[in-house]
N, C-alpha and C positions, 0 to 999 in steps of 0.2 A: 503422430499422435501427440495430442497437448495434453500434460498434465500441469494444473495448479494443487497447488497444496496449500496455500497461508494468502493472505492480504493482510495489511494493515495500514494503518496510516501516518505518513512520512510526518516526522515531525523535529523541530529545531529549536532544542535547548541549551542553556548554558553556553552557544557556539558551537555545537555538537550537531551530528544526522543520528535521530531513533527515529525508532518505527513505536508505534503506541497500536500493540498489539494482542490479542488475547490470548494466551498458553496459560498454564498456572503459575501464576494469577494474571489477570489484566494490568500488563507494566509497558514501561517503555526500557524496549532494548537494543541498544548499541546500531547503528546499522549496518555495520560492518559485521558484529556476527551473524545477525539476522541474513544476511545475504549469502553467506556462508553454508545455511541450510538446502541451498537450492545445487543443482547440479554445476559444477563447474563454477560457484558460486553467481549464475546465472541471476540475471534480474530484470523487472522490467518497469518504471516509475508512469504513469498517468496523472493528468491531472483536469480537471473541467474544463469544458472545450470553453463556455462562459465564464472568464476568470472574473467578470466585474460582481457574481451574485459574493463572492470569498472578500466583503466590502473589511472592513478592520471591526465593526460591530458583530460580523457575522464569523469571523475566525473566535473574537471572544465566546461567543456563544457554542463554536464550535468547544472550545478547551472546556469550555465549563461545564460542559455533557458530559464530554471525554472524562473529567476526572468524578464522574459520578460512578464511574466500573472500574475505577483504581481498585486492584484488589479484588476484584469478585474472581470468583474459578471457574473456570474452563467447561462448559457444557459439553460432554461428552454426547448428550441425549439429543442434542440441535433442538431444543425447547426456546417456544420464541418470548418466553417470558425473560424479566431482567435480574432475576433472582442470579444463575449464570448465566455466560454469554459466549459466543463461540467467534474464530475471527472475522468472518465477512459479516453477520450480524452486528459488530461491536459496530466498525466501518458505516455500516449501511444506516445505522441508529444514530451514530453522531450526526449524517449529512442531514436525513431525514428530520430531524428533532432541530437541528439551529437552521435548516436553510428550506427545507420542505421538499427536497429533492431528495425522487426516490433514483438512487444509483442500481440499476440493475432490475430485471422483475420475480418480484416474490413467487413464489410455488409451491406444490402442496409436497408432502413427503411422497405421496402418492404418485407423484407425477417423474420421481426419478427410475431408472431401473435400478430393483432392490432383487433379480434373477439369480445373480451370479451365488453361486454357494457360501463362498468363501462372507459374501454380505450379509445372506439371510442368515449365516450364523452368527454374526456380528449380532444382525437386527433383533436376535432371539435372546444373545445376551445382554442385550438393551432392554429390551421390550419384553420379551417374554412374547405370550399370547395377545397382547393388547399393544399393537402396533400404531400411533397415532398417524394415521394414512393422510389425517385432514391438517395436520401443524404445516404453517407458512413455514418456507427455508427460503435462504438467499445462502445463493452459491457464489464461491468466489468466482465460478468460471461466468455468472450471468453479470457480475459485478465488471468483471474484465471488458465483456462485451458490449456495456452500456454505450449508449450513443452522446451522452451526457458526459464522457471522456474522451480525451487523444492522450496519443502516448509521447512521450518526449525524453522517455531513455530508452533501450533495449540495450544489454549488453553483460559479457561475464566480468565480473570486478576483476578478476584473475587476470583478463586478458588485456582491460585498461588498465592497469599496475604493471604489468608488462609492457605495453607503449609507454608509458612514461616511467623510466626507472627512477627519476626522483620521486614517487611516489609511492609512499609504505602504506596508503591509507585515501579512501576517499575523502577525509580536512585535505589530506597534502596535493594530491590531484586537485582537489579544487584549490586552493593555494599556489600551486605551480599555473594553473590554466589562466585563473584573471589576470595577472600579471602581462603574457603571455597575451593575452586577446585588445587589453590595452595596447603593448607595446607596440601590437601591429596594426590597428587603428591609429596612432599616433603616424607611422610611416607613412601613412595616404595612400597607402595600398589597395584595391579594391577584393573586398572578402565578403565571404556569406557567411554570417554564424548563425550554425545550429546550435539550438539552448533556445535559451528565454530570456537569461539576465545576464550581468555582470555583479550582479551582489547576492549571496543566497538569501532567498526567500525566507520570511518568516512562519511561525506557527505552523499553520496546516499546508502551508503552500507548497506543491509538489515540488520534488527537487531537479534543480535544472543544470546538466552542467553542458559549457559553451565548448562548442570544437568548433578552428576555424575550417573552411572550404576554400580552397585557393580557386 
């Protein structure tokens, strides 16, 4: 069984990996604790299968959405208005608003199962009697599934800090790997590296890190 709990979107400040994410309030946090919330510190990074629409006009554009919900709180109600915002919404509003791509397909409240007991009391303490059956929702699990994405991590942080014990931190892991992926490029060795880059990405660009394949 797959369960998601959170999205957001990877982002690189200061030299730093945050996720810019929506909890309370809409901030960016660390992504090193952010990964930490997952099981086994379990994680899985995506990024657009078309990286040329992410042009450098279109990353500003992106940030500039982004820091319109610095700060708002956390909708508990999954309301699709922007008063608050919940996390796959936040996600799905920034791509949609600078780039026109909708990540994932929208759905009504109506269209999830809302049987299970333990929900419908949830949804009675939400809602009460007036259940808004017809509100859009974007889930993080249709966000996941988009065809509009591939994946380019899967893995537990726990267990890459473990393969590398110089690494106290995904900076230091990716610190120890370029180095590392040059050195053996320089050999004239023939290798396949998985990743994307050799420099991290900026802004909104998924993160990629290089392992080689002998």
């Amino acid at each position: 069984m797959r369960i998601l709990i959170a999205c957001a979107a990877l982002y690189r400040e200061g030299g730093r990996w945050y996720v810019y994410e929506a909890v309370q309030p809409v901030q960016l946090t660390p992504f090193s604790e952010w990964t930490k919330r997952g099981k086994d510190g379990h994680f899985v990074v995506k990024r657009l299968r078309d990286r040329k629409v992410l042009t450098p006009a279109a990353l500003a554009r992106m940030k500039t959405v982004a820091e319109r919900y610095r700060g708002r709180d956390y909708d508990l109600y999954f309301s699709w208005s922007d008063d608050r915002i919940y996390c796959s919404e936040l996600v799905w509003k920034i791509y949609q608003t600078a780039t026109r791509l909708e990540i994932g397909k929208l759905q009504k409240l109506r269209d999830f199962d809302l049987s299970h007991p333990a929900v419908r009391q949830k949804m009675r303490e939400r809602y009460g009697t007036k259940i808004p059956s017809a509100e859009p929702v974007i889930s993080p699990s249709a966000m996941f599934d988009s065809g509009l994405l591939i994946e380019v991590v899967r893995r537990s942080l726990s267990s890459t800090i473990r393969s590398f014990p110089h690494c106290g931190n995904l900076d230091d892991y990716w610190a120890f790997r370029t180095p590392l992926i040059r050195r053996f490029a320089a050999m004239g060795r023939e290798a396949r590296v998985e990743g994307l880059r050799t420099e991290p990405p900026a802004g909104f660009s998924a993160l990629t890190l290089p392992a080689i394949v002998p």
